[in-house]
C-alpha positions, 0 to 999 in steps of 0.5 A: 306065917307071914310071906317074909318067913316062909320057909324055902326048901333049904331051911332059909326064909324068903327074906335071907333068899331075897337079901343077896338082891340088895346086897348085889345091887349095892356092888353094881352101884360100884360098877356103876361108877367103874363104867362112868369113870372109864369113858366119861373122859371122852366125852370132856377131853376138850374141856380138860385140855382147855383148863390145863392148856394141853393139845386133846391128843395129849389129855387123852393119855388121861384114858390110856394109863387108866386102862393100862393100869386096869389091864397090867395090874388086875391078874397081879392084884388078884393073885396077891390080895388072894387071902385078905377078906373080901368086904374090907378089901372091897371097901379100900378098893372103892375108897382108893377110887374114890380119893384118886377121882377127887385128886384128878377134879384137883390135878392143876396139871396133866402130869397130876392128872395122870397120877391120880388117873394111875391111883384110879385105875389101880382101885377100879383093878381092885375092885370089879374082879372082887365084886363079880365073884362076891356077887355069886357067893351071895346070890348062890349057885341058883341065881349065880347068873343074875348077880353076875349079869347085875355087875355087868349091868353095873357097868353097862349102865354106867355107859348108858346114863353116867356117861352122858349125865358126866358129860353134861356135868361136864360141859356146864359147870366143870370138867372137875364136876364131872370126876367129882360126881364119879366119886360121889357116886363111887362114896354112895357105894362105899358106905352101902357096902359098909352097912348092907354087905355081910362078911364074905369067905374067902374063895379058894386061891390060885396062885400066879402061877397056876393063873398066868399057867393057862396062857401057855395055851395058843387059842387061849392067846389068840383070843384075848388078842382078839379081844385086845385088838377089837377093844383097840379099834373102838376105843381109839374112835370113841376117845376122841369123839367129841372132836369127830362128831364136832368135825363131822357133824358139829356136834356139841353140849346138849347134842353131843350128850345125845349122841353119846346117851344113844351110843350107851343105850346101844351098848346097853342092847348090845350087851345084854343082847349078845348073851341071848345070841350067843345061846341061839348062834354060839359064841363064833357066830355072835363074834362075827356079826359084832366085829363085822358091825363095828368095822362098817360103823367105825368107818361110817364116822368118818363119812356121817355128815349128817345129824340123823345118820350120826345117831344111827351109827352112834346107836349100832357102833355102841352096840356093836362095841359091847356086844363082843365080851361075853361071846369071847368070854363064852368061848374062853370059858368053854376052853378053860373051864376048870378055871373060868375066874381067872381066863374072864380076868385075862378077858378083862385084861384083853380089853383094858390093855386094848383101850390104852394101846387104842387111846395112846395110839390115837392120841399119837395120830391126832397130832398128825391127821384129822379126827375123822381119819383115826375112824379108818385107822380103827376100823383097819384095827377091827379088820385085823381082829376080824382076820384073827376072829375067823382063824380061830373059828376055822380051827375049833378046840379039840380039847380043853386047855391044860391048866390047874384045876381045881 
């Protein structure tokens, strides 16, 4: 019998056991492109505000109503799309996404620009909650992990590569070229998800109720806003890093693409790193070196007048920035774990919102103090969510959250 036929212990073939691997993939491309379009921006503000002659601190709403819309929209979408399925929905997702980048390429104005960003946002609140839970149906309960990683990877790679590729794209041929590769690569996943996934069932559904249900819990409170605060503090610096890096540093074109594929790749070890710490340390420890971390490297920006030592900070800033979601999701996971889908979700929902209030406050400040000040602001932030952070270590849940289960 031939290796693609052998027979599992389930009764299914090597090849069916092996197809959620392409299947899964096709959804991480859509992550991909979600990962790309949330900080691309950042890396072209000047670009932008110079095609639609507006101030940087004004262009860079273009990032907070993206964010706003992904952190106030997802719990909602998620609750009402609850019994449409799954494949078409994810498709429509994917091609809203793809329609609003290539009207934001069009946008002649910031008013146009933010609409698109708002019809943007909405796909991507669509989409990336939907294809994490499709990922663990299709790779099964043995492999739940790897798919869900995969999505993760999705976006972390997004930031790694499509973050700076965007940004080159960015800086020579178009700010326009840049949203248009986002969609691009948002239309590759739309027609492997028509040709590759199969029909999908429908998961069980929770109502609002029972959803918004589990905020009713204190802990559960303070640590999304924990996640709000340190997602604020390093959004409000990253948004604007192109005019720090330009003040401090100089840093533009071929040198600030570096600097931000550094800034990825340090995300991308911080990411997948935090998982393997919070296993060895658990989840409090982990927290506090990742938000102790991003307050020195937060306030290190300003004072980075080197070019060596930008890289350096750039790298462990990155690292520290997204080393924080999966211990805080380790933790709301362990207090909520009747319903983990939906407190990951207000997770998510912690760090959109904290990206729009981080960029919408930063674009404000802007327009008053220099960019390298808005690096003490956040890190002020991040002393704030570390005060937070170790009130919640201090007192350890006795108890699981009450809640629906299911």
């Amino acid at each position: 019998m031939s290796t693609q036929q052998t027979a599992t212990p389930t009764g299914r073939t090597s090849t069916a056991n092996s197809a959620w691997v392409r299947q899964v993939t096709i959804l991480a491309v859509g992550s991909f492109a979600m990962g790309t379009d949330s900080f691309v921006l950042a890396g072209i503000l000047p670009q932008i505000s110079g095609g639609l002659g507006q101030t940087v601190s004004a262009t860079g709403q273009a990032i907070t109503v993206f964010s706003l819309t992904y952190g106030v929209t997802a719990p909602f979408l998620a609750a009402f799309t609850g019994r449409l399925p799954r494949k078409p929905l994810m498709a429509f997702a994917l091609a809203v996404f793809v329609a609003a980048n290539l009207a934001s390429a069009a946008a002649p104005t910031l008013a146009l620009l933010l609409v698109a960003r708002v019809v943007a946002g909405l796909g991507a609140a669509l989409y990336t909650p939907n294809a994490s839970a499709a990922a663990a149906t299709l790779a099964g309960p043995a492999h739940r992990g790897r798919a869900l990683a995969a999505i993760l990877g999705g976006l972390t790679v997004g930031t790694v590569l499509g973050v700076p590729v965007g940004t080159w794209i960015g800086q020579s041929l178009s700010w326009q070229a840049s949203l248009i590769f986002v969609a691009c690569v948002g239309a590759v996943a739309l027609v492997g998800l028509l040709t590759v996934l199969p029909a999908l069932p429908l998961p069980p559904a929770v109502p609002l109720r029972a959803r918004f249900a589990v905020l009713a819990h204190a802990r559960v409170v303070a640590i999304v806003g924990f996640m709000l605060l340190e997602s604020a503090a390093a959004i409000m610096v990253y948004t604007y890093i192109a005019d720090v890096l330009d003040d401090t540093v100089h840093a533009h074109g071929t040198t600030l693409t570096l600097l931000l594929l550094v800034w990825g790749l340090g995300g991308a070890v911080g990411a997948f790193g935090s998982g393997r710490l919070t296993d060895r340390w658990g989840a409090d420890r982990t927290l506090t070196v990742a938000v102790g971390l991003l307050i020195v490297t937060l306030a290190a920006f300003a004072v980075s007048s080197s070019l060596p030592l930008a890289f350096v900070v750039m790298a462990l800033n990155g690292a520290a920035g997204w080393a924080v979601s999966t211990p805080n999701n380790h933790r709301l996971t362990e207090l909520v774990p009747h319903l983990p889908s939906v407190v990951i979700s207000f997770n998510s929902s912690g760090i959109y919102l904290g990206q729009a209030i981080g960029a919408g406050l930063g674009g404000v400040l802007l327009g008053a103090i220099p960019a390298t000040r808005l690096c003490y602001v956040g890190a002020g932030i991040a002393v704030v969510a570390a005060v937070l952070h170790l009130l919640i270590a201090r007192r350890p849940a006795t108890s699981p959250a009450p809640g629906v289960h299911t």
